[in-house]
C-alpha angles and dihedrals in degrees: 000000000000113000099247087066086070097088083065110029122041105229143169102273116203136196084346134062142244136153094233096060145074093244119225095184147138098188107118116286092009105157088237109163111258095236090062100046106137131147104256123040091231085062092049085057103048090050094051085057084051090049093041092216116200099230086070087076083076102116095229139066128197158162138176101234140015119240123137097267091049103040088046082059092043098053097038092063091058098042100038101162098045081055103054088046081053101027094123096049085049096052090051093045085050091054100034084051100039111031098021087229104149118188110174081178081079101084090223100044085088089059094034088052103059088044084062096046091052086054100051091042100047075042096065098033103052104030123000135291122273105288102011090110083089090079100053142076098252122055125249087248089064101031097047093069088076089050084057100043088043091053096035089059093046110025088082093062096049100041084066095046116014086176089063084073097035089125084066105044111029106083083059087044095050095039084058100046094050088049090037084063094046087057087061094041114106094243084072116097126203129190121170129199094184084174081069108028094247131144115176114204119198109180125139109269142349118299135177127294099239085054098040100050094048096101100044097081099145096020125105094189141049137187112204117205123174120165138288085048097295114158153181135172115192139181112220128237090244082079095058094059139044108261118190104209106070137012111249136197114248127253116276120205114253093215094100091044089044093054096046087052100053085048084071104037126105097168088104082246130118126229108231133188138206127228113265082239093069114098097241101014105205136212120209161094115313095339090151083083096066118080114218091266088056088037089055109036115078128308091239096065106060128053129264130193145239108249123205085222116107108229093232080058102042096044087055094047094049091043099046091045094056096042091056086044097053107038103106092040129090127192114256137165126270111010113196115232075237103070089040087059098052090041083059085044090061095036094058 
């Protein structure tokens, strides 16, 4: 049922919150049971058809907006045995969507993958990209209920033959796969800080999330560096969730990092940070020029721009900045937005 119905009606809610609901989230401080946790809110619903929870027998299911992980939750619900006989595919399709975290190691993220693409691409064409509600006269909480009745009718069909929509999906595909191998060839450069969740990537040129992010499994932060001095530094959305499999360090502000690089920048470009609320808070020049649909779409699709700054400069910077930040902190689980805020508080 759309998400406004909820004041009236207790439902399943799912990727999202509200206090008349039996919450299936992952979003930070949802009251999710413990015996479900699980990273992706699609996997906290699978397990919670495994576990055949009582609290499924509510009559309504919901969420306040429509994005993979959510919709994957959403429909499972309400095809659960479909689910169970799929649940694998659907794990994969809620990571690769969420997180952008692309494994084709795993035997069933090929399929998964063209199931995502499918998604994006019948997304854009029919309705209007994540995030791009913004822009129109009707919030994301009340549009996204004709995303969800469009996928619900069609996902079926195309979970038993994803070749049946190829002519949707493959361009995307094909565009992973391309940037998936770059991330392998020699000119790709990988250095991890795991003390401070970091993972730098130097590789040529921009590629697309769900290839860039195949090798950060573990990390909560990357630093993107192609050539001619284009960066960005991103924090990524597992920050923003609870996430059950490992403990993770909270999300610092970038005021204090943004100020130390543009007093070393001579471009004639500003280095710009995002808030540590939004979902995939960003670090770079003249961001403030990007609205949340371009910050959250591919890097490939946006333009980034030539620093003054040297790499062997910028990466120590970074580093050094988050280690000293950091130093008296220890992952945990289940960090309140809360605590992420005071510790803001304290770091400004």
């Amino acid at each position: 049922m759309p998400f406004a119905d909820i004041k009236t009606n207790k439902a399943i809610v799912v990727d999202s919150t509200h206090p008349n609901g039996f919450m299936l989230s992952h979003w930070r401080g949802a009251p999710t049971p413990a015996a479900v946790r699980d990273d992706t809110s699609a996997a906290i619903v699978l397990n919670a058809i495994r576990l055949q929870l009582p609290e499924l027998e509510l009559p309504f299911v919901t969420a306040n907006h429509f994005d993979i992980d959510g919709f994957i939750g959403v429909w499972s619900l309400l095809n659960p045995e479909l689910a169970l006989e799929h649940e694998e595919m659907l794990r994969q399709m809620a990571l690769i969507g969420d997180f952008r975290e692309l494994d084709l190691n795993h035997p069933l993220a090929g399929e998964a993958l063209k199931l995502v693409c499918w998604i994006n691409a019948k997304e854009r064409e029919l309705f209007y990209p994540p995030f791009g509600a913004e822009t129109l006269p009707e919030a994301e909480v009340i549009l996204c209920a004709q995303k969800f009745s469009y996928f619900l009718r069609e996902f079926n069909n195309v979970l038993q033959d994803p070749d049946w929509e190829r002519g949707a999906w493959e361009d995307e595909v094909a565009s992973v796969l391309l940037g998936y191998r770059d991330m392998y060839k020699p000119e790709t450069k990988l250095s991890r800080f795991p003390e401070i969740g970091l993972i730098v990537i130097e590789t040529p040129h921009p590629l697309h999330y769900y290839a860039l992010f195949s090798r950060t499994q573990g990390f909560d932060m990357v630093l993107m560096c192609y050539d001619q001095n284009k960066y960005e530094l991103e924090y990524k959305y597992t920050t923003w969730v609870d996430i059950a499999t490992r403990p993770t360090l909270p999300r610092l502000p970038m005021a204090q990092l943004a100020a130390r690089l543009n007093q070393l920048e001579t471009s004639g470009r500003t280095w710009t940070f995002e808030n540590v609320t939004e979902t995939g808070p960003l670090l770079r020049l003249d961001g403030a020029n990007l609205n949340r649909e371009e910050a959250y779409n591919n890097p490939t699709e946006r333009e980034i721009y030539t620093s003054s700054i040297p790499v062997s400069t910028l990466k120590e910077i970074i580093v050094t900045y988050y280690r000293q930040a950091y130093q008296h902190l220890k992952p945990k689980y289940n960090w309140t937005w809360k605590e992420i805020k005071a510790l803001s508080k304290v770091a400004d």
